[in-house]
C-alpha positions as CSV (number, residue, x, y, z in Angstrom):
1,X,-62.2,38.8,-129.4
2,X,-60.3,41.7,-127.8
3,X,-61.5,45.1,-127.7
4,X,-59.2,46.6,-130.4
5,X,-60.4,43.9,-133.0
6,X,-64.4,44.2,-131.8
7,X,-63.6,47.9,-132.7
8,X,-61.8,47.1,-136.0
9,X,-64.8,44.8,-136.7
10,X,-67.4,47.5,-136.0
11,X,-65.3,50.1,-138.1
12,X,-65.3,48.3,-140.9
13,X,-69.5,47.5,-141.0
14,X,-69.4,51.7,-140.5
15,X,-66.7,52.0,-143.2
16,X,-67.4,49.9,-146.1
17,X,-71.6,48.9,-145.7
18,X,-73.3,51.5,-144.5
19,X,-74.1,51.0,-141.4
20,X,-74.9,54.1,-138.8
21,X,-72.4,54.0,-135.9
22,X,-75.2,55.4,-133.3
23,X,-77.4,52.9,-134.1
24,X,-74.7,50.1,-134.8
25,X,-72.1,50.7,-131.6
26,X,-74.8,50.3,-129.0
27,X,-76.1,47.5,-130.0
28,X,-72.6,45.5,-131.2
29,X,-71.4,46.5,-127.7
30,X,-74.6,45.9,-125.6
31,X,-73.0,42.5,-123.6
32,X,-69.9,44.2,-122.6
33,X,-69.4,46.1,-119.7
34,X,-69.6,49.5,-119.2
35,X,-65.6,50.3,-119.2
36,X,-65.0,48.2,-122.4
37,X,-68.0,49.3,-124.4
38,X,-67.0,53.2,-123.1
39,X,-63.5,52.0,-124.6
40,X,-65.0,50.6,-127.8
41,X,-66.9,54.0,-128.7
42,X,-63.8,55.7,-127.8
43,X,-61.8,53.6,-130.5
44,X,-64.4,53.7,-133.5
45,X,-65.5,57.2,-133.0
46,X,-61.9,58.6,-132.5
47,X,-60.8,56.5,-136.1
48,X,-64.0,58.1,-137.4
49,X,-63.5,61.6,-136.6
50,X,-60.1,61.8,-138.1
51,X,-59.5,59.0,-140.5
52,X,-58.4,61.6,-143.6
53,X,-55.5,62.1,-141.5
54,X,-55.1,58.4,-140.2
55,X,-55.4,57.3,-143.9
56,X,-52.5,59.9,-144.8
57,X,-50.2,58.6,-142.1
58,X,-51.3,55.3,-143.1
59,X,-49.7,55.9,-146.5
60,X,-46.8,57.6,-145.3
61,X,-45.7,54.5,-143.2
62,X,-46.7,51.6,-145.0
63,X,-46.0,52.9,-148.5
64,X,-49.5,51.9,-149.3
65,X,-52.9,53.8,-149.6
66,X,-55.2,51.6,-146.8
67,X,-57.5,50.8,-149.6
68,X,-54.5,48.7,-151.0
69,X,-55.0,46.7,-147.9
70,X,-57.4,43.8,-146.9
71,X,-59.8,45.6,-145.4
72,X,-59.8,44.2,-142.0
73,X,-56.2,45.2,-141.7
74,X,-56.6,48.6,-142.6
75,X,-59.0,49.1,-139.8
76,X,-56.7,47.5,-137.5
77,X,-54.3,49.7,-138.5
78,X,-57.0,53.1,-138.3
79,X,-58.4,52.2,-135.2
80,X,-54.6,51.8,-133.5
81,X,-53.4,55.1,-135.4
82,X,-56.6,56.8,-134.1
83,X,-55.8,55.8,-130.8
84,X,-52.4,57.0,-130.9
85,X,-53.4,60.2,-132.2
86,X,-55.4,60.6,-128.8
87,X,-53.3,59.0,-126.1
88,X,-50.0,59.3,-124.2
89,X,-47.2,58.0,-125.3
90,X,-47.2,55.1,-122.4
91,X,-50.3,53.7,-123.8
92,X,-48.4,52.8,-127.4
93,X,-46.6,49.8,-125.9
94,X,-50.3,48.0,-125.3
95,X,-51.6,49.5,-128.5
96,X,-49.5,47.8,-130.8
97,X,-49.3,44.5,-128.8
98,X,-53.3,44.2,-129.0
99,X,-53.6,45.6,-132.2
100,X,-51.4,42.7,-133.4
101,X,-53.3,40.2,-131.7
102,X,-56.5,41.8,-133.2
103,X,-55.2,41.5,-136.6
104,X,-54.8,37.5,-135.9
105,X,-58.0,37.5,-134.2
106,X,-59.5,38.5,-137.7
107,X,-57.9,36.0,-139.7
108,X,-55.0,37.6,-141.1
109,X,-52.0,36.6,-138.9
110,X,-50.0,37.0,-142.0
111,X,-50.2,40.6,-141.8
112,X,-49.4,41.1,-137.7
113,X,-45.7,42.3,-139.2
114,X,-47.0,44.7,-141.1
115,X,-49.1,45.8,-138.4
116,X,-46.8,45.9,-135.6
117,X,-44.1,47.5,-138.2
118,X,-46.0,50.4,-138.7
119,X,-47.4,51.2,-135.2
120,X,-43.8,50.5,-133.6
121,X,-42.6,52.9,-136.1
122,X,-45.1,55.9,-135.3
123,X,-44.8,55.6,-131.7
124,X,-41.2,55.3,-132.3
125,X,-41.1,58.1,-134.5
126,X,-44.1,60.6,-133.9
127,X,-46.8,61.2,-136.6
128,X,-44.6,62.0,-140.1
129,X,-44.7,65.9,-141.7
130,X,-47.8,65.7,-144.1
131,X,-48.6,68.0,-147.0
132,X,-50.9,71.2,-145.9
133,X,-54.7,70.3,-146.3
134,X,-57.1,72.1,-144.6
135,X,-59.8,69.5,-145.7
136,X,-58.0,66.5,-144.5
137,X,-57.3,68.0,-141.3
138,X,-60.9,68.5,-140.9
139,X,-61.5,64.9,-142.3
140,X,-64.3,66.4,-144.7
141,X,-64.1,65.7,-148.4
142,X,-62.8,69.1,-149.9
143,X,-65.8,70.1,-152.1
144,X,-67.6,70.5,-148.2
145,X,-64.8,72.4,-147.0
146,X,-65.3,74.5,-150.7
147,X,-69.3,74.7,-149.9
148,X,-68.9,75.9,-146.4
149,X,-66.2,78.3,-146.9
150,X,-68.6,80.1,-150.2
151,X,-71.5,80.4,-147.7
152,X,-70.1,81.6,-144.4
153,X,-66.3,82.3,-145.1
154,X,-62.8,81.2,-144.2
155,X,-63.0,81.5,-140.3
156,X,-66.5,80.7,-139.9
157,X,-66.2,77.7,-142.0
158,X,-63.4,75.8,-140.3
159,X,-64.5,77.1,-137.0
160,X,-68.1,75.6,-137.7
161,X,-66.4,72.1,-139.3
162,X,-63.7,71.9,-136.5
163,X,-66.3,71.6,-133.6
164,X,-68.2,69.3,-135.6
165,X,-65.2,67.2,-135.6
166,X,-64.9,67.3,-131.8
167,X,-66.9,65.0,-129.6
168,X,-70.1,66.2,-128.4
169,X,-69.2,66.7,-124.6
170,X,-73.1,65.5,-123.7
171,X,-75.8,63.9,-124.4
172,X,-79.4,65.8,-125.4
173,X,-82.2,63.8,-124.1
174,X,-86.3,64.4,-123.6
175,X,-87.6,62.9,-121.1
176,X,-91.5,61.4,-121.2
177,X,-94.5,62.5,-119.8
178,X,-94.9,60.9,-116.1
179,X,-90.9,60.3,-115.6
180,X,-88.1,61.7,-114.2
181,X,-85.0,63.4,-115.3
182,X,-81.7,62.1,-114.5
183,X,-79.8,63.3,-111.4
184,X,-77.3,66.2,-113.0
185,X,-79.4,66.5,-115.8
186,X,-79.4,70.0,-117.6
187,X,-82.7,71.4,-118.5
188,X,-82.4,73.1,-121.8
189,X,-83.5,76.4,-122.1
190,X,-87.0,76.8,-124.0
191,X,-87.2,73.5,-125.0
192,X,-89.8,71.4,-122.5
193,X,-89.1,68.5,-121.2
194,X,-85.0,68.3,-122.9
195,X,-82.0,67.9,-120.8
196,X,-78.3,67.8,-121.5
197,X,-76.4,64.7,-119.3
198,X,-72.6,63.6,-119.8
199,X,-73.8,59.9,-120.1
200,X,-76.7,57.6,-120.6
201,X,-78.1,55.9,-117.0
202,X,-77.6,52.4,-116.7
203,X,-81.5,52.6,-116.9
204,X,-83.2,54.3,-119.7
205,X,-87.0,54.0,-118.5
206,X,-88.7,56.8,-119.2
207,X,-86.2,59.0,-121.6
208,X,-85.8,59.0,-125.4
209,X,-82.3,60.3,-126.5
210,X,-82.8,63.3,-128.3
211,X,-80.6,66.2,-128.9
212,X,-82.2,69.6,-128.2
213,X,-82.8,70.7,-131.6
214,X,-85.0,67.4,-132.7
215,X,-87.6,68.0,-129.7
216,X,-87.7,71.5,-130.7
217,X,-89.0,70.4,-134.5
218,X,-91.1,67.8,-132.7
219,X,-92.8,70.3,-129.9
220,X,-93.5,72.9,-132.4
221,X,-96.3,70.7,-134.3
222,X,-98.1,71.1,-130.5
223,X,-100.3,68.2,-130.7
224,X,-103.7,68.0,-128.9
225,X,-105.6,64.7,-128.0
226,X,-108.4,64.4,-130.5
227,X,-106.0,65.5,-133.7
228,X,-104.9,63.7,-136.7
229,X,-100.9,63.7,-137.1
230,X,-98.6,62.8,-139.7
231,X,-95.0,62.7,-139.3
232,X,-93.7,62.2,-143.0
233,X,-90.3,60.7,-142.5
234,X,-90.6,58.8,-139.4
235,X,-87.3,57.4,-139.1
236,X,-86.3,56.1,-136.7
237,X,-89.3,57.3,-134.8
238,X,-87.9,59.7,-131.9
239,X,-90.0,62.5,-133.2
240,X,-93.3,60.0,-133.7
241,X,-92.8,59.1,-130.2
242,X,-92.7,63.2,-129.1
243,X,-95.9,63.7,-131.1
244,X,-97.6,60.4,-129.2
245,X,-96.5,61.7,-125.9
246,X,-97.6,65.5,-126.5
247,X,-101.4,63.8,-127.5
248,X,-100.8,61.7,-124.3
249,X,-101.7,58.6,-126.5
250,X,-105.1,60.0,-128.0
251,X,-104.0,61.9,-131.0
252,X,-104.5,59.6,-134.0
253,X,-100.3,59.3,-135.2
254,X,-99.8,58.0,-138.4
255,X,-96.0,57.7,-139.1
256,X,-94.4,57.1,-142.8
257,X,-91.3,56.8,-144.1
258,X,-90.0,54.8,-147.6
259,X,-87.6,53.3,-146.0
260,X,-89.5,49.4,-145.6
261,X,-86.3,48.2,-143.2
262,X,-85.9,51.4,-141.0
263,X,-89.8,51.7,-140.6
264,X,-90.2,48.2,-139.4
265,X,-86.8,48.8,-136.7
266,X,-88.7,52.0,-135.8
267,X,-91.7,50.3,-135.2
268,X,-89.9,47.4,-133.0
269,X,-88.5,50.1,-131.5
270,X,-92.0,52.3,-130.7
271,X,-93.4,49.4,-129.9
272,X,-91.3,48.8,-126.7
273,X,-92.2,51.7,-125.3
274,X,-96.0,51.3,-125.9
275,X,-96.2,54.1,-128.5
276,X,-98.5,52.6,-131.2
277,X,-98.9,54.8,-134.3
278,X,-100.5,54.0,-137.6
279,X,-97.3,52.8,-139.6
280,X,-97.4,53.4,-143.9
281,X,-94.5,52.3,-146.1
282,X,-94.9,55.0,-149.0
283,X,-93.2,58.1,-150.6
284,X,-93.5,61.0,-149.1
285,X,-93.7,62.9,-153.1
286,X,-96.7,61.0,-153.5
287,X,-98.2,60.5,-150.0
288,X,-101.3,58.0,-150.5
289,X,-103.7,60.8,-148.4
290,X,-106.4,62.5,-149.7
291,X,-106.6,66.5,-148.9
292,X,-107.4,67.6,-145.9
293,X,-106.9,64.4,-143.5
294,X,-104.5,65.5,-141.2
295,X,-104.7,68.4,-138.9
296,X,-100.8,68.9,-139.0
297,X,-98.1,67.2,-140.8
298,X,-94.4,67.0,-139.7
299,X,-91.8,67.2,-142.4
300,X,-88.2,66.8,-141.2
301,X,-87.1,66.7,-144.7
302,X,-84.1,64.1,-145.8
303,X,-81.0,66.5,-145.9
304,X,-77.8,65.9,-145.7
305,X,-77.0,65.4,-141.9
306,X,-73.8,67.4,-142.2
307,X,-75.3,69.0,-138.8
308,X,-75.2,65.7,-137.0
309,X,-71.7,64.8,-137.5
310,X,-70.3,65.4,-134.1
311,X,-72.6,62.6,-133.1
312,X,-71.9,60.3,-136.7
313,X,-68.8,61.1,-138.1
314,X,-68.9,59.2,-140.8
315,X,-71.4,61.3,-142.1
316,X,-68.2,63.0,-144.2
317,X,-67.4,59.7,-145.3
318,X,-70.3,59.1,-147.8
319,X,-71.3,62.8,-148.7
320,X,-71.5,63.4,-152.0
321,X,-71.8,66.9,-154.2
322,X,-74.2,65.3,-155.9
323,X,-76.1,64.3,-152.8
324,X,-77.2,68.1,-152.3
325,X,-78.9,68.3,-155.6
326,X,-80.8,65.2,-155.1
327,X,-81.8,65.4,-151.7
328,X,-83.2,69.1,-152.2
Protein backbone atom coordinates (compact mmCIF):
# COMPACT_ATOMS: atom_id res chain seq x y z
CA UNK A 1 0.00 0.00 0.00
CA UNK A 2 1.54 3.39 -0.92
CA UNK A 3 1.71 6.25 1.29
CA UNK A 4 -1.10 8.34 -0.15
CA UNK A 5 -3.63 5.36 0.21
CA UNK A 6 -2.23 4.32 4.02
CA UNK A 7 -3.16 8.07 4.52
CA UNK A 8 -6.58 7.85 2.71
CA UNK A 9 -7.14 4.66 4.90
CA UNK A 10 -6.25 6.38 8.16
CA UNK A 11 -8.47 9.48 7.20
CA UNK A 12 -11.28 7.68 6.66
CA UNK A 13 -11.05 5.55 10.44
CA UNK A 14 -10.62 9.53 11.72
CA UNK A 15 -13.48 10.65 9.42
CA UNK A 16 -16.33 8.37 9.52
CA UNK A 17 -15.69 6.08 13.08
CA UNK A 18 -14.36 7.98 15.54
CA UNK A 19 -11.17 7.29 15.94
CA UNK A 20 -8.55 10.05 17.57
CA UNK A 21 -5.83 10.84 15.00
CA UNK A 22 -3.03 11.30 18.00
CA UNK A 23 -3.72 8.17 19.21
CA UNK A 24 -4.64 6.39 15.75
CA UNK A 25 -1.58 7.89 13.37
CA UNK A 26 1.20 6.68 15.66
CA UNK A 27 0.25 3.62 15.96
CA UNK A 28 -1.14 2.84 12.15
CA UNK A 29 2.28 4.25 11.10
CA UNK A 30 4.57 2.64 13.83
CA UNK A 31 6.52 0.02 11.07
CA UNK A 32 7.33 2.71 8.65
CA UNK A 33 10.19 4.67 8.56
CA UNK A 34 10.69 7.85 9.89
CA UNK A 35 10.41 9.92 6.41
CA UNK A 36 7.18 8.08 5.33
CA UNK A 37 5.43 8.09 8.65
CA UNK A 38 6.61 12.07 8.92
CA UNK A 39 4.92 12.10 5.33
CA UNK A 40 1.76 10.21 6.41
CA UNK A 41 0.98 12.81 9.46
CA UNK A 42 1.68 15.46 7.02
CA UNK A 43 -1.10 14.07 4.59
CA UNK A 44 -3.94 13.28 7.20
CA UNK A 45 -3.34 16.22 9.39
CA UNK A 46 -3.04 18.72 6.41
CA UNK A 47 -6.73 17.03 4.89
CA UNK A 48 -7.88 17.49 8.54
CA UNK A 49 -7.09 20.97 9.23
CA UNK A 50 -8.79 22.19 6.07
CA UNK A 51 -11.25 19.77 4.82
CA UNK A 52 -14.39 22.50 4.78
CA UNK A 53 -12.45 23.94 2.10
CA UNK A 54 -11.19 20.60 0.45
CA UNK A 55 -14.84 19.37 0.58
CA UNK A 56 -15.96 22.82 -1.22
CA UNK A 57 -13.38 22.40 -4.06
CA UNK A 58 -14.30 18.91 -4.04
CA UNK A 59 -17.78 19.94 -5.10
CA UNK A 60 -16.78 22.46 -7.35
CA UNK A 61 -14.72 19.98 -9.59
CA UNK A 62 -16.49 16.89 -9.43
CA UNK A 63 -20.04 18.27 -9.50
CA UNK A 64 -20.56 16.20 -6.47
CA UNK A 65 -20.71 16.85 -2.66
CA UNK A 66 -17.76 14.07 -1.36
CA UNK A 67 -20.45 12.50 0.68
CA UNK A 68 -21.99 11.47 -2.71
CA UNK A 69 -18.90 9.44 -3.14
CA UNK A 70 -17.76 6.00 -1.86
CA UNK A 71 -16.10 6.88 0.93
CA UNK A 72 -12.68 5.64 0.26
CA UNK A 73 -12.60 7.83 -2.85
CA UNK A 74 -13.46 10.81 -1.33
CA UNK A 75 -10.57 10.55 1.03
CA UNK A 76 -8.35 9.82 -1.85
CA UNK A 77 -9.53 12.72 -3.33
CA UNK A 78 -9.18 15.03 0.35
CA UNK A 79 -5.94 13.83 1.16
CA UNK A 80 -4.55 14.72 -2.63
CA UNK A 81 -6.54 18.15 -2.54
CA UNK A 82 -4.99 18.79 0.94
CA UNK A 83 -1.79 18.14 -0.34
CA UNK A 84 -2.09 20.34 -3.13
CA UNK A 85 -3.30 23.03 -1.10
CA UNK A 86 0.25 22.82 0.76
CA UNK A 87 2.83 22.02 -1.87
CA UNK A 88 4.51 23.43 -5.00
CA UNK A 89 3.20 23.13 -8.04
CA UNK A 90 6.09 20.48 -9.17
CA UNK A 91 4.86 18.09 -6.60
CA UNK A 92 1.17 17.86 -8.45
CA UNK A 93 2.55 15.58 -11.26
CA UNK A 94 3.41 12.69 -8.42
CA UNK A 95 0.33 13.65 -6.52
CA UNK A 96 -2.13 12.70 -8.87
CA UNK A 97 -0.17 9.65 -10.28
CA UNK A 98 -0.07 8.02 -6.61
CA UNK A 99 -3.32 9.19 -5.68
CA UNK A 100 -4.57 7.20 -8.61
CA UNK A 101 -2.77 4.22 -7.81
CA UNK A 102 -4.12 4.66 -4.20
CA UNK A 103 -7.56 4.68 -5.33
CA UNK A 104 -6.90 1.14 -7.03
CA UNK A 105 -5.06 0.12 -4.15
CA UNK A 106 -8.38 0.50 -2.21
CA UNK A 107 -10.50 -1.39 -4.37
CA UNK A 108 -12.07 1.08 -6.54
CA UNK A 109 -10.10 1.16 -9.80
CA UNK A 110 -13.25 2.10 -11.39
CA UNK A 111 -13.13 5.46 -10.03
CA UNK A 112 -9.07 6.21 -10.84
CA UNK A 113 -10.80 8.56 -13.79
CA UNK A 114 -12.55 10.40 -11.74
CA UNK A 115 -9.71 10.78 -9.47
CA UNK A 116 -7.06 11.66 -11.77
CA UNK A 117 -9.90 14.00 -13.63
CA UNK A 118 -10.27 16.14 -10.92
CA UNK A 119 -6.64 16.50 -9.48
CA UNK A 120 -5.28 17.02 -13.22
CA UNK A 121 -7.89 19.69 -13.42
CA UNK A 122 -6.89 21.68 -10.06
CA UNK A 123 -3.29 21.59 -10.74
CA UNK A 124 -4.13 22.48 -14.12
CA UNK A 125 -6.33 25.13 -13.23
CA UNK A 126 -5.60 26.50 -9.58
CA UNK A 127 -8.05 26.05 -6.67
CA UNK A 128 -11.71 27.51 -8.29
CA UNK A 129 -13.35 31.08 -6.77
CA UNK A 130 -15.47 29.87 -3.83
CA UNK A 131 -18.37 31.70 -2.10
CA UNK A 132 -17.08 33.98 1.04
CA UNK A 133 -17.29 31.88 4.34
CA UNK A 134 -15.43 32.76 7.09
CA UNK A 135 -16.37 29.39 8.83
CA UNK A 136 -15.32 27.20 6.12
CA UNK A 137 -12.18 28.95 5.77
CA UNK A 138 -11.51 28.21 9.27
CA UNK A 139 -12.88 24.62 8.68
CA UNK A 140 -15.11 25.07 12.00
CA UNK A 141 -18.86 24.36 11.77
CA UNK A 142 -20.37 27.98 11.78
CA UNK A 143 -22.41 27.83 15.08
CA UNK A 144 -18.35 27.70 16.69
CA UNK A 145 -17.38 30.49 14.56
CA UNK A 146 -21.08 32.27 15.94
CA UNK A 147 -20.03 31.13 19.78
CA UNK A 148 -16.54 32.46 19.57
CA UNK A 149 -17.21 35.59 17.88
CA UNK A 150 -20.35 36.41 20.92
CA UNK A 151 -17.70 35.79 23.56
CA UNK A 152 -14.47 37.45 22.48
CA UNK A 153 -15.37 39.39 19.18
CA UNK A 154 -14.65 39.52 15.51
CA UNK A 155 -10.82 39.81 15.53
CA UNK A 156 -10.17 37.94 18.54
CA UNK A 157 -12.27 35.10 17.40
CA UNK A 158 -10.73 34.29 14.00
CA UNK A 159 -7.38 35.19 15.32
CA UNK A 160 -7.90 32.63 18.21
CA UNK A 161 -9.56 29.88 15.56
CA UNK A 162 -7.00 30.57 12.76
CA UNK A 163 -3.91 29.55 14.96
CA UNK A 164 -5.83 26.61 16.12
CA UNK A 165 -6.01 25.72 12.57
CA UNK A 166 -2.20 25.93 12.16
CA UNK A 167 0.15 23.14 13.10
CA UNK A 168 1.48 23.20 16.47
CA UNK A 169 5.21 24.12 15.51
CA UNK A 170 6.39 21.73 18.76
CA UNK A 171 5.82 19.28 20.78
CA UNK A 172 5.12 19.84 24.90
CA UNK A 173 6.51 17.08 26.79
CA UNK A 174 7.27 16.28 30.85
CA UNK A 175 9.88 14.48 31.39
CA UNK A 176 10.04 11.82 34.57
CA UNK A 177 11.59 11.88 37.72
CA UNK A 178 15.28 10.27 37.38
CA UNK A 179 15.53 11.07 33.31
CA UNK A 180 16.83 13.35 31.12
CA UNK A 181 15.45 15.99 28.78
CA UNK A 182 16.09 15.81 25.22
CA UNK A 183 19.03 17.61 23.61
CA UNK A 184 17.29 21.14 22.34
CA UNK A 185 14.70 20.71 24.60
CA UNK A 186 12.86 23.95 25.80
CA UNK A 187 12.16 24.18 29.43
CA UNK A 188 8.84 25.80 29.92
CA UNK A 189 8.62 28.58 32.11
CA UNK A 190 6.94 27.72 35.63
CA UNK A 191 6.00 24.52 34.77
CA UNK A 192 8.60 21.76 36.44
CA UNK A 193 9.88 19.24 34.66
CA UNK A 194 7.92 20.38 30.83
CA UNK A 195 9.86 21.08 27.77
CA UNK A 196 8.86 22.18 24.35
CA UNK A 197 10.98 19.97 21.37
CA UNK A 198 10.23 20.14 17.47
CA UNK A 199 10.04 16.30 17.37
CA UNK A 200 9.73 13.06 19.36
CA UNK A 201 13.38 11.10 19.91
CA UNK A 202 13.63 7.98 18.29
CA UNK A 203 13.66 6.92 22.05
CA UNK A 204 10.97 7.81 24.37
CA UNK A 205 12.44 6.37 27.75
CA UNK A 206 11.83 8.44 30.33
CA UNK A 207 9.27 11.28 28.80
CA UNK A 208 5.43 11.29 28.66
CA UNK A 209 4.17 13.65 25.86
CA UNK A 210 2.40 16.28 27.46
CA UNK A 211 1.65 19.74 26.35
CA UNK A 212 2.46 22.45 28.90
CA UNK A 213 -0.88 23.25 30.14
CA UNK A 214 -1.90 19.36 31.10
CA UNK A 215 1.26 19.17 33.62
CA UNK A 216 0.28 22.38 34.96
CA UNK A 217 -3.46 20.84 36.02
CA UNK A 218 -1.54 17.75 37.02
CA UNK A 219 1.37 19.60 39.25
CA UNK A 220 -1.09 21.72 40.97
CA UNK A 221 -2.77 18.66 42.98
CA UNK A 222 1.18 18.56 44.54
CA UNK A 223 1.04 15.06 45.68
CA UNK A 224 3.03 13.82 48.70
CA UNK A 225 4.10 10.06 49.38
CA UNK A 226 1.77 8.89 52.01
CA UNK A 227 -1.53 10.60 50.37
CA UNK A 228 -4.62 9.18 48.90
CA UNK A 229 -5.26 10.52 45.11
CA UNK A 230 -8.02 10.40 42.79
CA UNK A 231 -7.84 11.52 39.33
CA UNK A 232 -11.58 11.39 38.23
CA UNK A 233 -11.36 11.07 34.46
CA UNK A 234 -8.16 9.27 33.98
CA UNK A 235 -8.13 9.05 30.37
CA UNK A 236 -5.76 8.22 28.80
CA UNK A 237 -3.69 8.38 31.93
CA UNK A 238 -0.89 11.17 31.26
CA UNK A 239 -2.06 13.08 34.19
CA UNK A 240 -2.33 9.67 36.51
CA UNK A 241 1.06 9.02 35.58
CA UNK A 242 2.17 12.90 36.79
CA UNK A 243 0.37 12.28 40.06
CA UNK A 244 2.36 8.68 40.52
CA UNK A 245 5.60 10.33 39.64
CA UNK A 246 5.09 13.49 41.99
CA UNK A 247 4.33 10.67 45.07
CA UNK A 248 7.46 8.91 43.61
CA UNK A 249 5.35 5.66 43.55
CA UNK A 250 4.05 5.79 47.28
CA UNK A 251 1.03 7.90 47.10
CA UNK A 252 -2.00 5.53 46.99
CA UNK A 253 -3.47 6.63 43.02
CA UNK A 254 -6.66 5.43 42.30
CA UNK A 255 -7.55 6.41 38.60
CA UNK A 256 -11.34 6.37 37.18
CA UNK A 257 -12.84 7.05 34.21
CA UNK A 258 -16.40 5.58 32.50
CA UNK A 259 -14.95 4.93 29.61
CA UNK A 260 -14.49 0.65 30.19
CA UNK A 261 -12.23 0.60 26.59
CA UNK A 262 -10.14 3.80 27.17
CA UNK A 263 -9.51 2.77 30.94
CA UNK A 264 -8.28 -0.63 30.05
CA UNK A 265 -5.73 1.17 26.86
CA UNK A 266 -4.72 3.59 29.69
CA UNK A 267 -3.94 0.96 31.94
CA UNK A 268 -1.88 -1.11 29.09
CA UNK A 269 -0.50 1.91 28.59
CA UNK A 270 0.58 2.88 32.61
CA UNK A 271 1.42 -0.34 32.94
CA UNK A 272 4.53 -0.17 30.50
CA UNK A 273 5.98 2.35 32.33
CA UNK A 274 5.59 0.68 35.73
CA UNK A 275 3.04 3.23 36.98
CA UNK A 276 0.45 0.95 38.84
CA UNK A 277 -2.61 2.81 40.16
CA UNK A 278 -5.80 1.48 41.51
CA UNK A 279 -8.03 1.35 38.25
CA UNK A 280 -12.25 1.80 38.83
CA UNK A 281 -14.70 1.71 35.79
CA UNK A 282 -17.53 4.09 37.25
CA UNK A 283 -19.24 7.54 36.85
CA UNK A 284 -17.70 10.22 37.92
CA UNK A 285 -21.67 11.81 39.02
CA UNK A 286 -21.91 9.07 41.24
CA UNK A 287 -18.32 8.17 42.29
CA UNK A 288 -18.68 4.77 44.43
CA UNK A 289 -16.38 6.60 47.47
CA UNK A 290 -17.55 7.37 50.62
CA UNK A 291 -16.68 11.05 52.11
CA UNK A 292 -13.68 11.83 53.04
CA UNK A 293 -11.31 9.11 51.35
CA UNK A 294 -9.18 10.93 49.34
CA UNK A 295 -6.83 13.69 50.43
CA UNK A 296 -7.16 15.44 46.90
CA UNK A 297 -9.15 14.71 43.89
CA UNK A 298 -8.28 15.76 40.23
CA UNK A 299 -11.09 16.69 38.02
CA UNK A 300 -10.11 17.58 34.39
CA UNK A 301 -13.75 17.82 33.54
CA UNK A 302 -15.00 16.33 29.96
CA UNK A 303 -15.30 19.55 27.81
CA UNK A 304 -15.27 20.12 24.61
CA UNK A 305 -11.57 19.96 23.43
CA UNK A 306 -12.03 22.92 21.11
CA UNK A 307 -8.59 24.00 22.89
CA UNK A 308 -6.74 20.95 21.61
CA UNK A 309 -7.44 21.20 18.00
CA UNK A 310 -4.15 22.31 16.67
CA UNK A 311 -2.99 18.92 17.86
CA UNK A 312 -6.65 16.93 16.70
CA UNK A 313 -8.24 18.70 14.13
CA UNK A 314 -10.93 16.77 13.67
CA UNK A 315 -12.13 17.98 16.81
CA UNK A 316 -14.42 20.57 14.47
CA UNK A 317 -15.56 17.68 12.73
CA UNK A 318 -17.83 16.05 15.42
CA UNK A 319 -18.66 19.28 17.65
CA UNK A 320 -21.97 19.71 18.19
CA UNK A 321 -24.13 22.85 19.79
CA UNK A 322 -25.72 20.47 21.55
CA UNK A 323 -22.44 19.02 22.84
CA UNK A 324 -21.92 22.27 25.13
CA UNK A 325 -25.08 21.81 27.02
CA UNK A 326 -24.44 18.23 27.74
CA UNK A 327 -20.99 18.13 28.49
CA UNK A 328 -21.42 21.19 31.12
Amino acid sequence: MNTRAMAAAIFLRIRDHGAYSNVLLPQATRDLSRPDQSFVFSLVMGALRQVRTIDAIIAEMSGRDVTALDPEVGAVLQIAIGEMLLDEKETVYATVNESVEAIKQLGFPRAAGLVNGVLRNLGRSGVPVLPNDKARELSVPEWVLGRVTHDHGKGVARQLLGGLRRPAPRVGIRVRPGQSAPDGAEPIEGISDAYLIPRLPESRRGIVVSDGSSSAVAQAVAVQPGEVVLDMAAAPGGKTMSLWDQGCGRATVVAMDSHYRRLASARKRLAAEAVEPWWVHADGGRAPFADATFDAVLLDAPCTGLGTMRRRPEIAMRLRAKSLDDLA
